[in-house]
C-alpha positions in Angstrom: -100.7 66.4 -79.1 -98.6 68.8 -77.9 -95.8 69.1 -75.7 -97.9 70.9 -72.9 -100.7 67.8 -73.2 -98.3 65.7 -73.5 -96.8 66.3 -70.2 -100.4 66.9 -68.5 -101.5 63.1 -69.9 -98.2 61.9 -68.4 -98.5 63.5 -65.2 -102.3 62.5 -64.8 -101.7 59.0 -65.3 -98.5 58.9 -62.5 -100.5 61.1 -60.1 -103.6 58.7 -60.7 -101.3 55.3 -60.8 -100.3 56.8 -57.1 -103.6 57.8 -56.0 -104.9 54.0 -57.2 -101.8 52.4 -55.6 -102.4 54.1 -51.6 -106.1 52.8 -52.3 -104.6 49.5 -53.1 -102.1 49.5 -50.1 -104.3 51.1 -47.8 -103.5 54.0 -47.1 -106.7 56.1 -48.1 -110.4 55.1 -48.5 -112.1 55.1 -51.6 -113.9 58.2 -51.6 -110.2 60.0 -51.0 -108.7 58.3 -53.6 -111.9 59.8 -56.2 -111.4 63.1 -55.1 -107.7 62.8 -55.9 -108.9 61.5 -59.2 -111.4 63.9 -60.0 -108.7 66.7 -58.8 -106.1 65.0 -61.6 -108.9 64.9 -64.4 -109.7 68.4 -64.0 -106.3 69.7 -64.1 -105.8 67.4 -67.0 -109.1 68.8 -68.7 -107.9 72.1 -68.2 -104.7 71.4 -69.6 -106.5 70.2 -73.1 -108.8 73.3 -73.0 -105.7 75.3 -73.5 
């Protein structure tokens, strides 16, 4: 992988692993929280498209 993937995989998985832990806490509903995931993915797609 490279650097720029690298940093995209490791930013996906914090941004999801915060998104997961509001859910848990409860602080957003689920349908919030799979937008924010779906949002991460993309950017994280785009990032491998590159």
């Amino acid at each position: 992988m490279t650097d720029e993937l690298d940093t995209a995989v490791e930013d996906f998985l914090d941004k999801t692993d915060a998104a997961l832990s509001e859910y848990d806490d409860g602080y957003a509903d689920a349908d919030a929280t799979l937008r924010v995931v779906r949002s991460h993915l993309a950017d994280l797609r785009e990032a491998a498209e590159e």
